[in-house]
Backbone as XML, in Angstrom:
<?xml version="1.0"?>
<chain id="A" units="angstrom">
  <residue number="1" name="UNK">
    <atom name="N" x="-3.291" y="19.504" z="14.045"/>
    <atom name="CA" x="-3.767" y="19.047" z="12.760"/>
    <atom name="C" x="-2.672" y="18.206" z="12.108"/>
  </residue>
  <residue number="2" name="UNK">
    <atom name="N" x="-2.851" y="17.491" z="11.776"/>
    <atom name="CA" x="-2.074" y="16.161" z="10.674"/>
    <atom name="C" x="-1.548" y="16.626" z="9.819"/>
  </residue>
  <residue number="3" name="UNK">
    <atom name="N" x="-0.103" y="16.623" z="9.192"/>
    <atom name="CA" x="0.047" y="16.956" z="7.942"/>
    <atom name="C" x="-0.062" y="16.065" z="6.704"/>
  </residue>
  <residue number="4" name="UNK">
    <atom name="N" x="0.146" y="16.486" z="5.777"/>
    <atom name="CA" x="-0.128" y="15.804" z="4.398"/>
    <atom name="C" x="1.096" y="14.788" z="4.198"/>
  </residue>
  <residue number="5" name="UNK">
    <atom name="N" x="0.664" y="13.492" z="4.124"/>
    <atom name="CA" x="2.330" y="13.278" z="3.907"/>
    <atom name="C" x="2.318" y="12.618" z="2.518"/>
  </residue>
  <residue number="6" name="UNK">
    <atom name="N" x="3.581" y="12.257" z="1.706"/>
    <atom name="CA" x="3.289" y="12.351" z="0.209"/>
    <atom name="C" x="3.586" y="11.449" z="0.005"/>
  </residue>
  <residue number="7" name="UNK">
    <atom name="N" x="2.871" y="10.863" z="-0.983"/>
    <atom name="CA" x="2.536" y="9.488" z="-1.808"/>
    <atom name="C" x="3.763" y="8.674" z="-2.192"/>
  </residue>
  <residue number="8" name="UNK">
    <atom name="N" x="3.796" y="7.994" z="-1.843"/>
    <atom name="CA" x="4.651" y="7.161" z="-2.142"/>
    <atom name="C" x="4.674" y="5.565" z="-2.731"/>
  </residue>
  <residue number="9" name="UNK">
    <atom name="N" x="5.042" y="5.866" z="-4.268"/>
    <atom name="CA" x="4.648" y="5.073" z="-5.242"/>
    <atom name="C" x="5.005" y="3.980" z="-5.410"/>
  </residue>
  <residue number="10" name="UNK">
    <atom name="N" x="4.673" y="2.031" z="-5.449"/>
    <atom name="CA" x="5.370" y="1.768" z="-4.987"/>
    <atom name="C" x="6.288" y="0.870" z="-6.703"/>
  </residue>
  <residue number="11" name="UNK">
    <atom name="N" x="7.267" y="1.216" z="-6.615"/>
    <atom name="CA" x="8.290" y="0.875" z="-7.419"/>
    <atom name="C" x="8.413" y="-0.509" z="-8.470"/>
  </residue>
  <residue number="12" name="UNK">
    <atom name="N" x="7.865" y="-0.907" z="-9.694"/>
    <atom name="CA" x="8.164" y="-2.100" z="-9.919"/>
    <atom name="C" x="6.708" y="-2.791" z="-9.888"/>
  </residue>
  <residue number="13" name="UNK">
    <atom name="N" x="5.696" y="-2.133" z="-9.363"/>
    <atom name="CA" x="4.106" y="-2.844" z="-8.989"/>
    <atom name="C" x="3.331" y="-2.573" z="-10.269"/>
  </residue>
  <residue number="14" name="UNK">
    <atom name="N" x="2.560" y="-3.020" z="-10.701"/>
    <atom name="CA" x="1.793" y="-2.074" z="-12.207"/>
    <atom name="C" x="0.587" y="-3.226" z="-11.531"/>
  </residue>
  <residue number="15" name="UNK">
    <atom name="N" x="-0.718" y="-2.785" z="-11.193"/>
    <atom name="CA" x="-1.744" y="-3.309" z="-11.320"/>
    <atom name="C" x="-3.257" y="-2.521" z="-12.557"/>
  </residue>
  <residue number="16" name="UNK">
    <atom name="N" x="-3.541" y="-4.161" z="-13.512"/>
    <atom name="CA" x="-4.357" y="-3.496" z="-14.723"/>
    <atom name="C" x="-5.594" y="-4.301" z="-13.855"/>
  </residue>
  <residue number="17" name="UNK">
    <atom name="N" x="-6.607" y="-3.859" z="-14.005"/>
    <atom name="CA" x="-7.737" y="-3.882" z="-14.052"/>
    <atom name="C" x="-8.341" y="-3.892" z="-15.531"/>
  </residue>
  <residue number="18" name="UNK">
    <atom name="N" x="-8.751" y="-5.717" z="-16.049"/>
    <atom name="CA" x="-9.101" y="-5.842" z="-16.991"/>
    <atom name="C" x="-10.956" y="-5.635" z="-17.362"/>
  </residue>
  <residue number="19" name="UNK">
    <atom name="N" x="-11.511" y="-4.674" z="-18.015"/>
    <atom name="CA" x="-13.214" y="-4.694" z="-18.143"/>
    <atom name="C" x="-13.349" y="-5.877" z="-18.841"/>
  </residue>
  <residue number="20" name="UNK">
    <atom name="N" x="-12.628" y="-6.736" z="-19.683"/>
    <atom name="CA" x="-13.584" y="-8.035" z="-20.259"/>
    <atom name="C" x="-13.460" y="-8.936" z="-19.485"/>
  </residue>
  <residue number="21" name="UNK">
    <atom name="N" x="-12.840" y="-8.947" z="-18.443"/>
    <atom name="CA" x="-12.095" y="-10.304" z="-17.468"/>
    <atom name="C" x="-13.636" y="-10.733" z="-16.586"/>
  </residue>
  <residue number="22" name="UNK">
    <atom name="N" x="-13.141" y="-12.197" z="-16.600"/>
    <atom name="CA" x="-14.830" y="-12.817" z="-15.970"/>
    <atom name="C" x="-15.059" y="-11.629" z="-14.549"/>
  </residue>
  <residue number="23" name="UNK">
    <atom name="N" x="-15.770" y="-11.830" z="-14.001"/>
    <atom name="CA" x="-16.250" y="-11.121" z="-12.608"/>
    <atom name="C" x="-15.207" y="-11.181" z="-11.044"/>
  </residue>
  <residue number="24" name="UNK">
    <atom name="N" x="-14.671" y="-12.601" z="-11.704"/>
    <atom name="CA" x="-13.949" y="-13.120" z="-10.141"/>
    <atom name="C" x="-12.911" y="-12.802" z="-10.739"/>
  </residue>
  <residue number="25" name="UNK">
    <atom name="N" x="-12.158" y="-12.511" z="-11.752"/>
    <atom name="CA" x="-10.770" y="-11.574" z="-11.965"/>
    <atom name="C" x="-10.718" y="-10.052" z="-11.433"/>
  </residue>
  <residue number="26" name="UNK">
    <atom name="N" x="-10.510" y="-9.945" z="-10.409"/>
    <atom name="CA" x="-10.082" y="-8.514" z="-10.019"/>
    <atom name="C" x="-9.353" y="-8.008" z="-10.864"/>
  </residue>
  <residue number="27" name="UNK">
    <atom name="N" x="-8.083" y="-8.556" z="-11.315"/>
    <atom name="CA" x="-6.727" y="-7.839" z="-11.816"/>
    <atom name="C" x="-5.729" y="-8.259" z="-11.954"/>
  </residue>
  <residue number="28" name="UNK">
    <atom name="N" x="-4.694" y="-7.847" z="-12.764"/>
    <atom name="CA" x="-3.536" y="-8.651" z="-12.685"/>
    <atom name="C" x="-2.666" y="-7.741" z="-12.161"/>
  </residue>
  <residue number="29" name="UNK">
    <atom name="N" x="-1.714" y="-8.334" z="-11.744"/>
    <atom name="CA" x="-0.453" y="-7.518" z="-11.614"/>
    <atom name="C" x="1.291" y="-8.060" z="-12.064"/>
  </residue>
  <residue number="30" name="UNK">
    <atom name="N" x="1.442" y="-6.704" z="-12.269"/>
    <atom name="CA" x="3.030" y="-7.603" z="-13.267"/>
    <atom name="C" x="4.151" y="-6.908" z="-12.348"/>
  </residue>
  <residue number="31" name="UNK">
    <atom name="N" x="5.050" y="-7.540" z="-11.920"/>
    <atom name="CA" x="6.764" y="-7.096" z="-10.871"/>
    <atom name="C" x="7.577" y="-6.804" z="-11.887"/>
  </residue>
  <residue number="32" name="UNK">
    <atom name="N" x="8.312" y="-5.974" z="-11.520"/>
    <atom name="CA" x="9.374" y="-5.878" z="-12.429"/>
    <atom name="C" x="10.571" y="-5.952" z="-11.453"/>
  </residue>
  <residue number="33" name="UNK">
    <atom name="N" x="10.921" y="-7.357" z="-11.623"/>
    <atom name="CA" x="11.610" y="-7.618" z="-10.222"/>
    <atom name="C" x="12.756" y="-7.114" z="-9.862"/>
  </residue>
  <residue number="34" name="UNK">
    <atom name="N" x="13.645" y="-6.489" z="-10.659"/>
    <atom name="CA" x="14.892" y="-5.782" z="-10.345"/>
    <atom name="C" x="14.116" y="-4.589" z="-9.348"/>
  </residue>
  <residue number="35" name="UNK">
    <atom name="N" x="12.790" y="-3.145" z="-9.576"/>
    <atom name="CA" x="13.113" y="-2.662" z="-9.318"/>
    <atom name="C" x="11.878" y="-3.129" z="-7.932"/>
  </residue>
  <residue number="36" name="UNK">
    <atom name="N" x="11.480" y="-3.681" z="-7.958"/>
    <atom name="CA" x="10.379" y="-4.001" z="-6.699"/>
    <atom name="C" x="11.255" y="-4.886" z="-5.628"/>
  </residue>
  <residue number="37" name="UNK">
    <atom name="N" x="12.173" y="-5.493" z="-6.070"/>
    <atom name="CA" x="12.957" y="-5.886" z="-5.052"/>
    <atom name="C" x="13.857" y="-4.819" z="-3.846"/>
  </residue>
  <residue number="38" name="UNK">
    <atom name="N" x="14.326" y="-3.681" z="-4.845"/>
    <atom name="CA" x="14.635" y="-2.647" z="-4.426"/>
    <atom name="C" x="13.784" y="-1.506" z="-3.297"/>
  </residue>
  <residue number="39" name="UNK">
    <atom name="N" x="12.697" y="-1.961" z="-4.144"/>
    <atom name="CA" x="11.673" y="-1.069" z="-3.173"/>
    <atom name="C" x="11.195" y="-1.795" z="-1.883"/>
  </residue>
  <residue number="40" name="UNK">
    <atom name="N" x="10.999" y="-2.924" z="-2.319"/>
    <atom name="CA" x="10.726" y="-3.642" z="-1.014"/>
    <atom name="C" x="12.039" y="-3.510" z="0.095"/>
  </residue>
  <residue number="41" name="UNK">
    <atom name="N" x="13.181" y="-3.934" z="0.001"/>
    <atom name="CA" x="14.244" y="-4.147" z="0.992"/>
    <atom name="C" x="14.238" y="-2.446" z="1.173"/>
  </residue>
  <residue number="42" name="UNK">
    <atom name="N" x="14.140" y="-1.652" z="0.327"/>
    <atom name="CA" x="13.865" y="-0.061" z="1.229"/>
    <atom name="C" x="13.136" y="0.286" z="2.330"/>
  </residue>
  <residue number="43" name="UNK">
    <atom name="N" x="11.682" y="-0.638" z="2.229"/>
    <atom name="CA" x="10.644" y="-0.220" z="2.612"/>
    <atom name="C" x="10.315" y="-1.018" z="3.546"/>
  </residue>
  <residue number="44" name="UNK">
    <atom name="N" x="11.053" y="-1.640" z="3.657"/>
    <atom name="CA" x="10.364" y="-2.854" z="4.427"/>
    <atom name="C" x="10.621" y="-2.382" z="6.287"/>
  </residue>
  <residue number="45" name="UNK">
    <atom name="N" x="9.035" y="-3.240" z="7.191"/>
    <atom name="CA" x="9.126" y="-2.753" z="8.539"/>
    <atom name="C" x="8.633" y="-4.153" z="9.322"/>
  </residue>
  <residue number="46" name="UNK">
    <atom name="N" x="9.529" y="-4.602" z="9.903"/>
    <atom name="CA" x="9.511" y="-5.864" z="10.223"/>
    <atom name="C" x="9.346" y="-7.032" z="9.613"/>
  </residue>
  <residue number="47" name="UNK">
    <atom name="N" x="10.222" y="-6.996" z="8.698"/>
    <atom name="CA" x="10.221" y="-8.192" z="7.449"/>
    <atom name="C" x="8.798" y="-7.553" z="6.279"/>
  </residue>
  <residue number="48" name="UNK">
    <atom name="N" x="7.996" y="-6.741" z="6.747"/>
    <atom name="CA" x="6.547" y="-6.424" z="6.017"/>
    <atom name="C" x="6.683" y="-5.679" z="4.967"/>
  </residue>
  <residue number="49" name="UNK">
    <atom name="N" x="6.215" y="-5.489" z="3.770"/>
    <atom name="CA" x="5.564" y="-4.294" z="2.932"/>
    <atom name="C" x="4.456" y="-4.117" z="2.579"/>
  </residue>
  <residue number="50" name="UNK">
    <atom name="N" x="3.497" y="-2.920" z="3.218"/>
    <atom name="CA" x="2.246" y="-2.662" z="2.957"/>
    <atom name="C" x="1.587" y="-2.182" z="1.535"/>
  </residue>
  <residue number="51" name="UNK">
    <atom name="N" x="0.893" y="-2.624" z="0.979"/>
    <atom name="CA" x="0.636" y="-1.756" z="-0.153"/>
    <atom name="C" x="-0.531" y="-1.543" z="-0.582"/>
  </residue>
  <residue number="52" name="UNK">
    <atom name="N" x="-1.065" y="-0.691" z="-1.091"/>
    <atom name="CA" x="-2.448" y="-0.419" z="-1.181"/>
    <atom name="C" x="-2.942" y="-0.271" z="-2.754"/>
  </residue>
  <residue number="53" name="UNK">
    <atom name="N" x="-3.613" y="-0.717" z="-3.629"/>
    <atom name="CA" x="-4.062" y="-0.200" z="-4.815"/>
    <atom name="C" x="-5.291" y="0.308" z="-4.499"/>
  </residue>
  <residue number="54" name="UNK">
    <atom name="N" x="-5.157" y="1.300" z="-5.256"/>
    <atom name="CA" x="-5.718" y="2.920" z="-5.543"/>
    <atom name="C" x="-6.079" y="3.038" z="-6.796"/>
  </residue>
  <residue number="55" name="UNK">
    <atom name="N" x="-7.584" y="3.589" z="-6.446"/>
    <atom name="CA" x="-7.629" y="4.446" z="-8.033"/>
    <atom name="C" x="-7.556" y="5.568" z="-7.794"/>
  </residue>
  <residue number="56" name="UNK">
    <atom name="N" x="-6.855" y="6.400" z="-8.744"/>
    <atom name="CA" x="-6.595" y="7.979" z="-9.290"/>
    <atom name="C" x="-8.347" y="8.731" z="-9.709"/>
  </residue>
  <residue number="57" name="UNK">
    <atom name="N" x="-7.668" y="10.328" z="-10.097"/>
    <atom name="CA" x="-9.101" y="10.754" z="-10.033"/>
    <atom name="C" x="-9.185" y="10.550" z="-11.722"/>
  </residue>
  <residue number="58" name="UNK">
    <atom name="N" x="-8.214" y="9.938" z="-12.497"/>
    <atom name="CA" x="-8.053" y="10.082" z="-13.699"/>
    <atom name="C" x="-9.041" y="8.393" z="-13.968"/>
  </residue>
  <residue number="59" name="UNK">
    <atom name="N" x="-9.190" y="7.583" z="-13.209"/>
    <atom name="CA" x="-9.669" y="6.460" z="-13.461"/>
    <atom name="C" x="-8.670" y="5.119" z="-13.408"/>
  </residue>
  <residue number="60" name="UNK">
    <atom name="N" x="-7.060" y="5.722" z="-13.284"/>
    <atom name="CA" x="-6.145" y="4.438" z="-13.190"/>
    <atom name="C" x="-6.053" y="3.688" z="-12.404"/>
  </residue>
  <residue number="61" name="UNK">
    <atom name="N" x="-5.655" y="2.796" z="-11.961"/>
    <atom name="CA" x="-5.071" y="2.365" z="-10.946"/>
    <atom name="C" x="-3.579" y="2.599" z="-10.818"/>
  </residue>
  <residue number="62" name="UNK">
    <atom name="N" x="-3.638" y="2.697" z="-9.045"/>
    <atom name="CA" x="-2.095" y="2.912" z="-9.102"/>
    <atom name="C" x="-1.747" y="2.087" z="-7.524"/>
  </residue>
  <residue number="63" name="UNK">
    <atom name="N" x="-0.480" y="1.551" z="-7.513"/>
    <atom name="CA" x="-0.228" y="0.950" z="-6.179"/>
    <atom name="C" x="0.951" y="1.961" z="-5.545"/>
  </residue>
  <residue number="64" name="UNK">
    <atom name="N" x="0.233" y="1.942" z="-4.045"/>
    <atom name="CA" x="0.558" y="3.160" z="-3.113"/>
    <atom name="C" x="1.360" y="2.182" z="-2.087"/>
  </residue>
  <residue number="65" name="UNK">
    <atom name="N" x="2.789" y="2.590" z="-1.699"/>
    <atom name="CA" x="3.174" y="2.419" z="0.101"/>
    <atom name="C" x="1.954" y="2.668" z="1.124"/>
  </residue>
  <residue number="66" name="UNK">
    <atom name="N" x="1.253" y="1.874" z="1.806"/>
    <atom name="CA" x="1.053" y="2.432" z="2.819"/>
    <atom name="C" x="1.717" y="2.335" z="4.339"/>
  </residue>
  <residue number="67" name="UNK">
    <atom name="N" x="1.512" y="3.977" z="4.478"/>
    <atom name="CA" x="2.758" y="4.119" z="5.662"/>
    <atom name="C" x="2.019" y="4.224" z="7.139"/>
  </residue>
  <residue number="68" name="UNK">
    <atom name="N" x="1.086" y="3.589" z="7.146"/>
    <atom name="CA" x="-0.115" y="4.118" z="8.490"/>
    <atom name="C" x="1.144" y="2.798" z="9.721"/>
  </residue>
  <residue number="69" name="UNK">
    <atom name="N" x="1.226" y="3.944" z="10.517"/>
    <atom name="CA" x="1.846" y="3.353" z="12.058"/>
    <atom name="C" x="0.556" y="3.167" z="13.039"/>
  </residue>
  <residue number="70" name="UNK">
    <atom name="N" x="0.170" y="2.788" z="13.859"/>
    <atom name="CA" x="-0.619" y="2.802" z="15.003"/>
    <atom name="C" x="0.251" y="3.556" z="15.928"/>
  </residue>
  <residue number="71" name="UNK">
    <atom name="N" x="-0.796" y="4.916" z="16.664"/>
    <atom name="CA" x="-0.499" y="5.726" z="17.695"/>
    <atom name="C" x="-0.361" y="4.586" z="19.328"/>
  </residue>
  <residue number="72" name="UNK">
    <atom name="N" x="0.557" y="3.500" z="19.148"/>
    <atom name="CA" x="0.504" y="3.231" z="20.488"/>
    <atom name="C" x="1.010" y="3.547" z="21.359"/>
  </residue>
  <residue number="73" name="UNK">
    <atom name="N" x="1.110" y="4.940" z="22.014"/>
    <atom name="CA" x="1.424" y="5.935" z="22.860"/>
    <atom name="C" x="0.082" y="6.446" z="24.057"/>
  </residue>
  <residue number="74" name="UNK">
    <atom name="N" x="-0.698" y="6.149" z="23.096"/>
    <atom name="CA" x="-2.466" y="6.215" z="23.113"/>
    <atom name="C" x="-2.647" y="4.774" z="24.427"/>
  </residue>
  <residue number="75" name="UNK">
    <atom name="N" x="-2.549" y="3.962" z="23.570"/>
    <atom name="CA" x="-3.094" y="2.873" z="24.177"/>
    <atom name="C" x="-2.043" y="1.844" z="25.431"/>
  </residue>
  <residue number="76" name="UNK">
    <atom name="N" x="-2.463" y="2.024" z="26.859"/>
    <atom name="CA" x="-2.134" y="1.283" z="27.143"/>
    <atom name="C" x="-3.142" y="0.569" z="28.789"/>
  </residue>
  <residue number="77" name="UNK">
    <atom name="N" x="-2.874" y="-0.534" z="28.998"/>
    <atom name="CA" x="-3.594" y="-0.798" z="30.004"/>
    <atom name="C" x="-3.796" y="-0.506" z="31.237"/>
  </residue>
  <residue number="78" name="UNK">
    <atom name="N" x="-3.207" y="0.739" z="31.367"/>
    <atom name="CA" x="-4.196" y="1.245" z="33.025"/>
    <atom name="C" x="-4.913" y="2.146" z="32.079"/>
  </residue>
  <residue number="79" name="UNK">
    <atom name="N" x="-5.538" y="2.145" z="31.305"/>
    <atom name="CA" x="-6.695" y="3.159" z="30.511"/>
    <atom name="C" x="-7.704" y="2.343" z="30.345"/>
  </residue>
  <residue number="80" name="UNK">
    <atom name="N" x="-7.697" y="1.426" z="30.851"/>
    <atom name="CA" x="-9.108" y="0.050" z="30.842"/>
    <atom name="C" x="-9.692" y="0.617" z="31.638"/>
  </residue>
  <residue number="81" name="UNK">
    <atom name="N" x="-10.964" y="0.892" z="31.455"/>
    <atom name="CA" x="-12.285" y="1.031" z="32.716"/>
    <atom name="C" x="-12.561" y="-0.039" z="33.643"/>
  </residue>
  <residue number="82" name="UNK">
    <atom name="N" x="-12.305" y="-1.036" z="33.179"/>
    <atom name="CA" x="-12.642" y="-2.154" z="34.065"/>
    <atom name="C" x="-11.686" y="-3.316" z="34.681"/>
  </residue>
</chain>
């Protein structure tokens, strides 16, 4: 079984979700670049940082690390059927 692994917030990101904003405005988002710079060069996995916005069960939004690896241990080519 998988364990839980814990949220990890990502630093410096604030995404608002405006209700009067026309239809094709998703959202804005504001850096706060001292500390998102920080988080990024922490986080970063092959030059990359993944990030995901999320809503809470409270109704917020919040922007998440995502830390998903691919199991490629799983996959390799003598496992082709054909």
């Amino acid at each position: 079984m998988s364990e839980k692994k814990e949220k990890v917030f990502a630093d410096g990101f604030i995404f608002k979700r405006k209700e009067n904003a026309p239809e094709f405005v998703i959202g804005s988002l504001s850096v706060k670049v001292d500390e998102a710079v920080e988080f990024l060069k922490s986080n970063t996995n092959n030059g990359w940082v993944n990030l995901d916005i999320k809503l809470s069960q409270a109704g917020k939004h919040y922007i998440e690390l995502n830390t998903f690896k691919p199991d490629t241990s799983k996959a390799s080519n003598d496992d082709v059927p054909f």
